[in-house]
C-alpha atoms as one frame of an Amber mdcrd trajectory, in Angstrom:
protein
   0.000   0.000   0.000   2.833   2.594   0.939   4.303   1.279  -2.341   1.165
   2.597  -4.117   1.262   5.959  -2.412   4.661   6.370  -3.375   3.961   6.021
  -7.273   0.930   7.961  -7.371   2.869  10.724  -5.459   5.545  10.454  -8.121
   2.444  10.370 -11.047   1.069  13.207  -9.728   4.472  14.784  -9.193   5.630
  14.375 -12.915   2.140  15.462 -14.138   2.741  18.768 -12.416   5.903  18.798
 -13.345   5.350  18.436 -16.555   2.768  20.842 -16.913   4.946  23.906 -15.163
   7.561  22.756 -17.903   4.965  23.586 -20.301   3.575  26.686 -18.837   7.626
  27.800 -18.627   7.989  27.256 -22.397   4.949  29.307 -23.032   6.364  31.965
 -20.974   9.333  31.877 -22.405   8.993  30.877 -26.188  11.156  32.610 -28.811
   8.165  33.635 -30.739  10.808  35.222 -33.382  11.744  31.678 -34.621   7.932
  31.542 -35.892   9.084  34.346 -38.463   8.611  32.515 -41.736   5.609  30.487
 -40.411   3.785  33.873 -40.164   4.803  35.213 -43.194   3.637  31.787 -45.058
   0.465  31.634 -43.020  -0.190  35.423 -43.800   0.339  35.092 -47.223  -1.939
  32.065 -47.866  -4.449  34.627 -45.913  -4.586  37.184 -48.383  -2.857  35.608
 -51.233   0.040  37.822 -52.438   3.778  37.717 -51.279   4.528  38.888 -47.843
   7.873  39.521 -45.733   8.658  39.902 -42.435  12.448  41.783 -40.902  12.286
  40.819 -37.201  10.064  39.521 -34.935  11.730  40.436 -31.224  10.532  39.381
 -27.421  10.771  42.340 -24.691  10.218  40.401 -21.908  12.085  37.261 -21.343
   9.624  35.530 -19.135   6.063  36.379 -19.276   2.571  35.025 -19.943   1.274
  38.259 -21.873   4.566  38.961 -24.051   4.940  41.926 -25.642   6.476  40.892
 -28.918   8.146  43.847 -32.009   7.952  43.154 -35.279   9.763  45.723 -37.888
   9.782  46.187 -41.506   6.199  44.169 -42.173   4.823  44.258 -46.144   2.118
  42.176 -47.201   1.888  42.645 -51.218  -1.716  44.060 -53.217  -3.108  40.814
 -54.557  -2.947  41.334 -58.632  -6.001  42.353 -58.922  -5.964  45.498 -56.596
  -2.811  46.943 -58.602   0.535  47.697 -57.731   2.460  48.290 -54.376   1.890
  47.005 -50.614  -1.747  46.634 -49.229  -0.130  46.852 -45.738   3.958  48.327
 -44.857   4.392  49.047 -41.321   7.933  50.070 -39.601   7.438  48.915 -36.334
   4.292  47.277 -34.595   4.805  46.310 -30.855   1.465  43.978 -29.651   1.315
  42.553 -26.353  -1.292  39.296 -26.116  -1.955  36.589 -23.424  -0.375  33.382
 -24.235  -2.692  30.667 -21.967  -5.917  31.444 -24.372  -3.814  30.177 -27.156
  -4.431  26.992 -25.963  -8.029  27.259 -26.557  -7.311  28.568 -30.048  -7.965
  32.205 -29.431  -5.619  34.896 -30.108  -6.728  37.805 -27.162  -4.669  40.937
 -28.299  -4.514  43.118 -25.565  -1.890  46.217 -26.653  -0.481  47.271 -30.064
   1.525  50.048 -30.708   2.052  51.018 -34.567   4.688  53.557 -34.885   4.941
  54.753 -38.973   3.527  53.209 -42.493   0.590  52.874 -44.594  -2.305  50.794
 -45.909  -4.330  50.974 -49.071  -7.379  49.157 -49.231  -9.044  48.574 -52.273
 -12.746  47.519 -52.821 -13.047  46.483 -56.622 -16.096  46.683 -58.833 -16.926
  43.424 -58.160 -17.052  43.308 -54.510 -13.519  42.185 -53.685 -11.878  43.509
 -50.897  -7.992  43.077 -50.583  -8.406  43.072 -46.959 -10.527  40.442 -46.376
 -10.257  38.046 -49.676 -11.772  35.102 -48.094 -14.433  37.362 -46.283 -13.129
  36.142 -42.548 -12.327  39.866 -41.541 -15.454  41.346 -42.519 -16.329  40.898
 -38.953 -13.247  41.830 -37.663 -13.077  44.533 -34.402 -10.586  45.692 -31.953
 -12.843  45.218 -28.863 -10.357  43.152 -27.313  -7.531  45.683 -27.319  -7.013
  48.000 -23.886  -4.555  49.973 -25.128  -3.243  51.974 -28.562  -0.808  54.352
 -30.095  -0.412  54.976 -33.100   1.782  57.617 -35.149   2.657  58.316 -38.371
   0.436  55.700 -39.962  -1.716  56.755 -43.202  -4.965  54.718 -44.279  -5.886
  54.894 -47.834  -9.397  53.588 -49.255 -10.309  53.456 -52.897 -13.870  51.591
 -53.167 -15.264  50.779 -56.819 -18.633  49.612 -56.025 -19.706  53.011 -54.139
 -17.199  55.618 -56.054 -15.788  56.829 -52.930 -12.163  57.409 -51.716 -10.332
  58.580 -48.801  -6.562  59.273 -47.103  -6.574  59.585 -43.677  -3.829  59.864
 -40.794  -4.176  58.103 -37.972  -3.044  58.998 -34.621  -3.765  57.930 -31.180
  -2.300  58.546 -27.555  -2.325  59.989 -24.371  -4.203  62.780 -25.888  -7.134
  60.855 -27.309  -7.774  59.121 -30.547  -7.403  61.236 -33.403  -7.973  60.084
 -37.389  -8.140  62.582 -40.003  -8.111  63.581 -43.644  -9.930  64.160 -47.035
 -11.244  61.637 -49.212 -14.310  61.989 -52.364 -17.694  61.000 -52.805 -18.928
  60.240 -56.468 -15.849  62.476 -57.127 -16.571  65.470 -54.806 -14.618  66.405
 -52.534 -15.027  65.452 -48.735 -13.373  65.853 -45.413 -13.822  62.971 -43.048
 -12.598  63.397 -39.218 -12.886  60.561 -36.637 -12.015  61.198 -32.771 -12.930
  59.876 -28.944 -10.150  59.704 -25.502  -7.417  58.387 -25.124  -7.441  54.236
 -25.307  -6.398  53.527 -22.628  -9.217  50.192 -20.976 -11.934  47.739 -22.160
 -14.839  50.118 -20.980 -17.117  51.951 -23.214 -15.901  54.660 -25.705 -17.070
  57.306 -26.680 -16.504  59.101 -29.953 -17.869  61.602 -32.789 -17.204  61.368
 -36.467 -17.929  63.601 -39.119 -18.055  63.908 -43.067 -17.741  67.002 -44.721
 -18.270  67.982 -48.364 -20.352  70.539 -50.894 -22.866  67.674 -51.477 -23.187
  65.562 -48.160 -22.444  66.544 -44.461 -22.907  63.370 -41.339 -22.531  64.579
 -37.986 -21.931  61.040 -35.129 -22.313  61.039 -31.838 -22.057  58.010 -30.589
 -20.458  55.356 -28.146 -18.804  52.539 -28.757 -19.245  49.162 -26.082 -15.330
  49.193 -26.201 -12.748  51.117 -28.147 -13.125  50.886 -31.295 -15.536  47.606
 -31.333 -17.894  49.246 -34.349 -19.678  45.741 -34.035 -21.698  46.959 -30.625
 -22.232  50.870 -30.474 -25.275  53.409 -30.428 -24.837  56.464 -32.652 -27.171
  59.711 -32.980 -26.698  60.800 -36.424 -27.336  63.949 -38.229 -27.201  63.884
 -42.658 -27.411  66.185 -45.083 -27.404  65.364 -48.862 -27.649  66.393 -52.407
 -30.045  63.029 -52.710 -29.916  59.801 -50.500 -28.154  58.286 -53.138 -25.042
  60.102 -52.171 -25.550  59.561 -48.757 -25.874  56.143 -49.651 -22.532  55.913
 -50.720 -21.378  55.906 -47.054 -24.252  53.449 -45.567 -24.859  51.268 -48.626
 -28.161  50.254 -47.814 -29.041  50.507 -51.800 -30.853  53.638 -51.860 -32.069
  55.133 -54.741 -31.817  59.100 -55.974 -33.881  61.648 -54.726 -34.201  65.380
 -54.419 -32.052  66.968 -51.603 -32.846  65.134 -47.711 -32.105  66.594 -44.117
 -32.290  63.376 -41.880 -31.814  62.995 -37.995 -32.095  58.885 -36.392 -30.579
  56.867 -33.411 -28.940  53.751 -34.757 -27.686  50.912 -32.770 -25.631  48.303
 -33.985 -25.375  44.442 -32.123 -23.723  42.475 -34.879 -25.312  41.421 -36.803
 -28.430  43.571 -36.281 -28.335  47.514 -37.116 -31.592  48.854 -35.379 -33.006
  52.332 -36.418 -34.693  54.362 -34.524 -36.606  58.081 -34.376 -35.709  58.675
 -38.501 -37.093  61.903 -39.351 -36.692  64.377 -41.727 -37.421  65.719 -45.393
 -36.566  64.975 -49.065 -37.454  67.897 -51.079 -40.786  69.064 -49.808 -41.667
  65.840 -48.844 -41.387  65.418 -45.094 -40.816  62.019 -42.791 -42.803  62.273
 -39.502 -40.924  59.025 -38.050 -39.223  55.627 -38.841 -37.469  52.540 -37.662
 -36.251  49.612 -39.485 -34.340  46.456 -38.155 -31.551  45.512 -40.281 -29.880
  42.381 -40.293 -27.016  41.276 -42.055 -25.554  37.794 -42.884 -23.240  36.682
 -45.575 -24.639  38.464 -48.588 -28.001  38.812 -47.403 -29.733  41.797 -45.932
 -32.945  41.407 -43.679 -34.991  44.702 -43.178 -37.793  44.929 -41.016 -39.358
  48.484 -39.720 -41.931  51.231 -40.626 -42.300  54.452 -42.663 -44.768  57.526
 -41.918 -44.800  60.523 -43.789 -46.496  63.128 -43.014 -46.431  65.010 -46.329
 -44.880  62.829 -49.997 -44.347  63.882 -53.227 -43.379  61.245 -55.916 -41.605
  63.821 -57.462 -38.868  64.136 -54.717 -38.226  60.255 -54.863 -36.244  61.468
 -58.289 -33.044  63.568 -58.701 -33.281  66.354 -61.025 -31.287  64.061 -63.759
 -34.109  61.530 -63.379 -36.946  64.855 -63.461 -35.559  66.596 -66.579 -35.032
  63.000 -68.459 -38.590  61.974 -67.569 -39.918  65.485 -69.429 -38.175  64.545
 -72.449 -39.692  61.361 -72.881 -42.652  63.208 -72.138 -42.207  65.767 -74.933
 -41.321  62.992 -77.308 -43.793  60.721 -76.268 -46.858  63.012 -75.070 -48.414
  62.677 -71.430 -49.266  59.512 -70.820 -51.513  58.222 -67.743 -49.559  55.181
 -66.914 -46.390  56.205 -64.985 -42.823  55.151 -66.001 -41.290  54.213 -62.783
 -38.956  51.285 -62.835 -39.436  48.114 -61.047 -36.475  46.253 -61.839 -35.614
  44.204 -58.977 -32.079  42.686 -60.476 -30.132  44.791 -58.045 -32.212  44.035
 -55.019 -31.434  40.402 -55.421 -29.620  39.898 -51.522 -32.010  42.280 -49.819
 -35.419  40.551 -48.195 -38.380  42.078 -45.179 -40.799  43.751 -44.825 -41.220
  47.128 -44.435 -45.268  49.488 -43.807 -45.538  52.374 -45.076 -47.977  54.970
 -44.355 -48.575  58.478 -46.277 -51.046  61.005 -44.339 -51.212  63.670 -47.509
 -49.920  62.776 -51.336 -48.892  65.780 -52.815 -48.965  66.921 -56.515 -51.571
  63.984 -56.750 -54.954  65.297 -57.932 -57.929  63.820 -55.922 -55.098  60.828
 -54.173 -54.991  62.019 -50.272 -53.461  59.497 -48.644 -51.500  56.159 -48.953
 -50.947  52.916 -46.683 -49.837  49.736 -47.362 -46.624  47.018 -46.747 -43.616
  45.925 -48.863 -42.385  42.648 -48.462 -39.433  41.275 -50.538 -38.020  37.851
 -50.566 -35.608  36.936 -53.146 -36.502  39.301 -56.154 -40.001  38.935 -55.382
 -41.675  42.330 -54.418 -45.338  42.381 -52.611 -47.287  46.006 -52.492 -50.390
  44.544 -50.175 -52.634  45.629 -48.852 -52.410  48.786 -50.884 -54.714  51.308
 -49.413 -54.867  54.761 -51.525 -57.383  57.304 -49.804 -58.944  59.572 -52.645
 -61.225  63.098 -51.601 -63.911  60.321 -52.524 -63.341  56.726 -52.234 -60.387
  54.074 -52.007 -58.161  52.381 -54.007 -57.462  48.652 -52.461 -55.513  45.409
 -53.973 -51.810  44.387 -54.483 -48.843  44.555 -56.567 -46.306  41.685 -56.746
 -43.134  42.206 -59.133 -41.298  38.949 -59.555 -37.999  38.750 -60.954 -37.057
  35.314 -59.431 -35.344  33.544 -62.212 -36.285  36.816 -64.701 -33.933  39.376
 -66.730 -37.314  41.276 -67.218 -39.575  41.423 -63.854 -43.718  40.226 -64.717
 -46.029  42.654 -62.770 -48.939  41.200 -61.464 -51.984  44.055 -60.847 -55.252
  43.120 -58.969 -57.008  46.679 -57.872 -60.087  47.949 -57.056 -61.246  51.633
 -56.960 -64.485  51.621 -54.459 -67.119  54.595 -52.991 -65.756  57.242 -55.586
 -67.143  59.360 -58.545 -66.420  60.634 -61.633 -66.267  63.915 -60.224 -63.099
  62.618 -58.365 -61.089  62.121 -61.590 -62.940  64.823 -63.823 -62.991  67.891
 -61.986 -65.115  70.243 -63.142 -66.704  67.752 -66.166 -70.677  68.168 -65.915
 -71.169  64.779 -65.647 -71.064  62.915 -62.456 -72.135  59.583 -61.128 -70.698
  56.621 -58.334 -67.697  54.976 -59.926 -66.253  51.550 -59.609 -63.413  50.402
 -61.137 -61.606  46.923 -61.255 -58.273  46.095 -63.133 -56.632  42.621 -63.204
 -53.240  42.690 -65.784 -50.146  40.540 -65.534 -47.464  42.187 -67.474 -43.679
  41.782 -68.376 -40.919  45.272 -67.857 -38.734  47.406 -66.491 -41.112  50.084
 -65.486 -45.132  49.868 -65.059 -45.867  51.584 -68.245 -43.838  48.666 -69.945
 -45.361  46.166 -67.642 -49.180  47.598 -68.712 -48.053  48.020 -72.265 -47.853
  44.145 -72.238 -50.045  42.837 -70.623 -52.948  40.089 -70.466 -56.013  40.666
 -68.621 -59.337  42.942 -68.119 -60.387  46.654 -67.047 -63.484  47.266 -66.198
 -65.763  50.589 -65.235 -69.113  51.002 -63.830 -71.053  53.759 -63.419 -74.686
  54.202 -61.611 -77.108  56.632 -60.635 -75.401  59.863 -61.828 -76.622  62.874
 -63.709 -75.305  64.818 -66.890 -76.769  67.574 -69.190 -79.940  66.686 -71.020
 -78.014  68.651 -73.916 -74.801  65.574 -73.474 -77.643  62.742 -72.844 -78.868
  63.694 -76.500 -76.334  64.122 -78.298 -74.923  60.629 -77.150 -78.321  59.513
 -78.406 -77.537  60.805 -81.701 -80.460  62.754 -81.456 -79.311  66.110 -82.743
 -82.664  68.440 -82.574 -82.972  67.244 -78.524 -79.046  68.221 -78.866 -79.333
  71.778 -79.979 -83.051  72.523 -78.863 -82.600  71.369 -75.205 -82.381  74.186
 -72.659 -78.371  74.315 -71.481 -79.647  73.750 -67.541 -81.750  70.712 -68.100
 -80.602  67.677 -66.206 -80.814  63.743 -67.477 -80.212  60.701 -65.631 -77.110
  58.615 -66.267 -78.857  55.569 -65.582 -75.656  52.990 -66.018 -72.135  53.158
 -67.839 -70.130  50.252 -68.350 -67.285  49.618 -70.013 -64.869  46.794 -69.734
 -61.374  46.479 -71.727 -59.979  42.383 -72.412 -56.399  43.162 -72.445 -54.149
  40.605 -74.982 -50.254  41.329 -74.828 -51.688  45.278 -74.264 -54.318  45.419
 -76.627 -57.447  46.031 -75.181 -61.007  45.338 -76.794 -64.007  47.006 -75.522
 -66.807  44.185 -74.946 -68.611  45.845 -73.866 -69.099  49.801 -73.952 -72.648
  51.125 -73.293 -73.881  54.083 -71.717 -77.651  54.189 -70.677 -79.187  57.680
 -69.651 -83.047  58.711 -69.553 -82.907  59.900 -72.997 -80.723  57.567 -74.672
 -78.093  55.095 -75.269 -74.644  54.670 -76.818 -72.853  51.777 -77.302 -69.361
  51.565 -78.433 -66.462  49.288 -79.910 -62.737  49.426 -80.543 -59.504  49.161
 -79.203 -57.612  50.832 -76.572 -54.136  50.098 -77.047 -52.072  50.225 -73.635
 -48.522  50.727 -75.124 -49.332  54.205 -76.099 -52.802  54.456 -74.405 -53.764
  55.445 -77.967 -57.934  55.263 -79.064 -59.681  53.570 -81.650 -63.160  54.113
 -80.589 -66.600  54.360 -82.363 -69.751  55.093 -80.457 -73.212  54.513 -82.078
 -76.421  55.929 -80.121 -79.878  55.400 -79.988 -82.568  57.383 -78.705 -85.192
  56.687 -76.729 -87.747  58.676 -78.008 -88.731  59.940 -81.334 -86.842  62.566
 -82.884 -86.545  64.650 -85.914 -82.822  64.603 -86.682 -80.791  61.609 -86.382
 -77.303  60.895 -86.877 -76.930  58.051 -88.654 -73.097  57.458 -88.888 -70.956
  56.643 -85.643 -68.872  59.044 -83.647 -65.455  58.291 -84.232 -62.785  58.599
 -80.600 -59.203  58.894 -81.660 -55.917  60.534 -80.147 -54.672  59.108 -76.640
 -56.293  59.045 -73.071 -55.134  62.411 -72.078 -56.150  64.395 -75.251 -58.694
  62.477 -77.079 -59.833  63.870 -80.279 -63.968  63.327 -80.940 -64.054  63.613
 -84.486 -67.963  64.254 -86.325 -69.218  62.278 -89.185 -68.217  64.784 -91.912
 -70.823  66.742 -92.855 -73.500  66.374 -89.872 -72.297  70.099 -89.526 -73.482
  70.812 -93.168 -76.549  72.075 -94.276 -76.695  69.189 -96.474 -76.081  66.985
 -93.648 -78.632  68.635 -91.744 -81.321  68.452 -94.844 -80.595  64.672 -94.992
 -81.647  63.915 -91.628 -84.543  65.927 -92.118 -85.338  64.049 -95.557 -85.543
  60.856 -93.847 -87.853  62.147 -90.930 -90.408  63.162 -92.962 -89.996  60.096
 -95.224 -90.849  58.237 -91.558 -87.586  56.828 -91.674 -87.618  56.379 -87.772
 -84.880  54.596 -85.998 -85.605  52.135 -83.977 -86.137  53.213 -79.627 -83.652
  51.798 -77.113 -85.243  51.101 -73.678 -83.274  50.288 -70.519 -80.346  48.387
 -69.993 -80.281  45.865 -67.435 -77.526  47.864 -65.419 -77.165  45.244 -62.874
 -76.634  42.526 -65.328 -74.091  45.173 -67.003 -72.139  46.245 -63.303 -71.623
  42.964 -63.004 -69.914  41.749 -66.966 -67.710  44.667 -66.523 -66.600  43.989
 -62.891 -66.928  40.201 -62.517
């Protein structure tokens, strides 16, 4: 038994002895001899040639070494052009040795005393500082204590056309990085700053970018120096559009008129939550928003709210995108259907949700107010429920744009206009009546008018219970005397209008096209076609009582939906004409008397 005590004394002994062997090579480990090892491993890291002069130990015994390396130069890969992504003189880092052991390098000081880095973004995404996309996530929240001097950082990015130089410097004083740079080649100023780093508590720090067409104001704190990955920032942006401020937060805005924006963002990789965003673009003004957004690999997650107060369509364009939109207009003639783009190809790693509500549309005749959700997953855009208020009635449905799998997105359109009139649309017209309207069109393009101009699918209108001139009710008739003779006050009943349009590849047929008042009806044919929203009309009435003068041949609609052009059987205005109709009155040539249209059964073929 004694014999047993005295080996598992010596066992234990060795074990520990062993073990403060190990822990007194760790302490003391020539760390230079690793040398080429780091310069191999480094260079497999970013893939170009790198070199190393020295790698020295200060302390000859210690379990956070501080170790000096001189003379460091880690090549640009060939793709990012000539010269050294990273040459430092000297870089003295101190780091704990015993988490090593779990595989976890904790840096704890670093000193970098003179050189330079150039990073480089390329068109294509690449960045020559993290080429296998392991540093994108990289932070220093693990270091308690920096100085730097003499050491220049220079960033040329590609995908966003922006640039900077800026000298670093940080030290008893306080951190201190500084310099000038450009934006989609205009000049900027950018200034970074907080205390001296100096612990592992939280930092504070303000930022700032300068220039003619952008300024951003941070205030902000940081969880630890310099960790970007956990911080809360109060911002403060001015732009020339949110495209430019986009440039710095690349969340893949688009161009507008100028914006003034104030928000609280807080950032808990991999989350960047946005709160209190207020502000205007142009004239339009943003009462309040927040937005989650989450990023992983190459996807972005969005999730948060809009609420403007006040929007103009018109400011979500840049005076570029205004003037070139007139031209097309001046070669092309107003046209009803907007050309907004809904190309999805460059939204392909962004998906969410995000509500948006509108309290007053501006520049929007008889549209008030707007509220509805957008919700994107993988190229695949849903507008739904779309609500648009009007000073009478609603509009309600969905649009879905899908571009999964697409060059060209298909548009899928499925509205309904409810509770309005034809007053709403036709201010000042003397006719008036309830209006219901109900359009279902699947269409392929870039923008909505393509989209429409394509399309397959039906349009229909309905119209009940309204009034219009006795004088209009005639002439629709084709009853000319009632036409001319009627007193210009006298009132009829519009009894029912329908019309509904059966949309091929944007060609749409009227079947049908009546309109059924208390003196007459009209019933039409042709063509509408969508691409150019050009008429080919032809309207044929009947009256529904007897009357002296006729008109015999249809009334032909041509021109496009904005200016139509009514054109007259030729001669009806002639006394000839005039003498013919009366000829075949008193020869009792009498058309034939429409009574009344089933306007239920027609509400319903037009809307069903």
């Amino acid at each position: 038994m004694a014999w047993l005590s005295r080996n598992w004394r010596y066992f234990v002994g060795g074990i520990v002895g062993l073990a403060l062997l190990i822990l007194l090579v760790l302490a003391a480990f020539p760390w230079g001899v690793l040398r080429d090892r780091v310069s191999v491993k480094l260079a497999e890291r970013f893939g170009s040639d790198v070199s190393i002069g020295t790698i020295e130990r200060v302390e000859p015994l210690s379990f956070s070494p501080t170790l000096i390396v001189r003379d460091l130069r880690i090549a640009q890969p060939n793709w990012a052009g000539t010269g050294d992504l990273v040459h430092l003189d000297r870089i003295d880092f101190r780091f704990r040795v015993l988490p090593l052991l779990r595989g976890k390098f904790d840096l704890t000081a670093l000193a970098v005393d003179g050189g330079r880095v150039a990073m480089v973004r390329s068109r294509d995404g690449r960045k020559n500082w993290a080429p296998d996309k392991r540093g994108d996530k990289g932070s220093a929240s693990a270091i308690t204590s920096l100085t730097v001097r003499n050491l220049v950082i220079d960033y040329r990015d590609a995908v966003q056309n922006r640039r900077f130089a800026v000298t670093v410097a940080s030290d008893a004083q306080g951190f201190r990085a500084g310099g000038n740079g450009a934006i989609d080649n205009r000049p900027v100023t950018v200034a970074l700053s907080g205390p001296a780093i100096a612990g592992d508590g939280a930092w504070p720090f303000t930022a700032r970018v300068n220039g003619p067409t952008i300024t951003v104001d941070a205030k902000g704190t940081m969880a630890s120096p310099l960790n970007t990955r956990q911080m809360t920032v109060d911002l403060t942006a001015r732009a020339d559009n949110l495209k430019t401020l986009d440039a710095l937060i690349e969340a893949g805005l688009f161009g507008t008129q100028p914006v003034a924006l104030t928000a609280r963002v807080r950032h808990d990789d991999p989350s960047w939550v946005i709160e209190k965003l207020s502000g205007t673009i142009g004239r339009s003004r943003l009462a309040g928003a927040n937005a989650t957004v989450t990023k992983a690999d190459e996807k972005t997650g969005i999730d948060g709210r809009l609420h403007f107060a006040t929007l103009s369509f018109d400011d979500l364009e840049t005076d570029q995108g205004r003037a070139e939109a007139a031209a097309i207009e001046r070669r092309i003639g107003p046209r009803v259907v907007p050309g907004t783009r809904i190309n999805l190809a460059k939204m392909g790693n962004l998906d969410g949700r995000l509500a948006v509500r509108v309290d007053r549309l501006l520049d929007m005749a008889g549209l008030r107010s707007l509220d509805t959700v957008l919700a994107i997953d993988d190229r695949r855009l849903t507008v739904a429920p779309l609500t648009v208020r009007l000073a009478q009635g609603r509009i309600t449905g969905q649009v879905v744009v899908d571009q999964r799998g697409r060059s060209t997105p298909k548009a899928t359109f499925d509205l309904r206009l409810k509770d309005s009139r034809i007053s709403t649309f036709a201010g000042g017209a003397p006719i008036d009546a309830p209006l219901r309207v109900r359009l279902r069109l699947v269409g392929s393009g870039d923008t909505i008018r393509q989209a429409i101009g394509r399309s397959n699918g039906t349009i229909g209108f309905a119209a009940t219970g309204g009034v219009l001139p006795a004088k209009m009710a005639s002439m629709l008739g084709a009853d000319v005397a009632r036409g001319v003779l009627t007193d210009d006050d006298a009132q009829a009943r519009l009894r029912c209008l329908g019309l509904r349009l059966d949309v091929t590849n944007g060609l749409g047929r009227i079947d049908p096209l009546l309109i059924d008042t208390s003196r007459a009806q009209t019933q039409g044919q042709g063509v509408v076609r969508l691409s150019d929203e050009s008429l080919s009309i032809a309207l044929t009435g009947t009256p529904k009582q007897r009357t002296l003068l006729h008109l015999d041949r249809p009334v032909r609609i041509t021109g496009r939906l904005q200016s139509p052009d009514v054109q007259i059987p030729p001669g009806v205005k002639s006394a000839g004409g005039i003498l013919r109709m009366l000829g075949r009155a008193i020869k009792g040539d009498d058309t034939p008397r429409a009574g009344n249209a089933d306007c239920g059964a027609l509400v319903r073929r037009v809307l069903g």
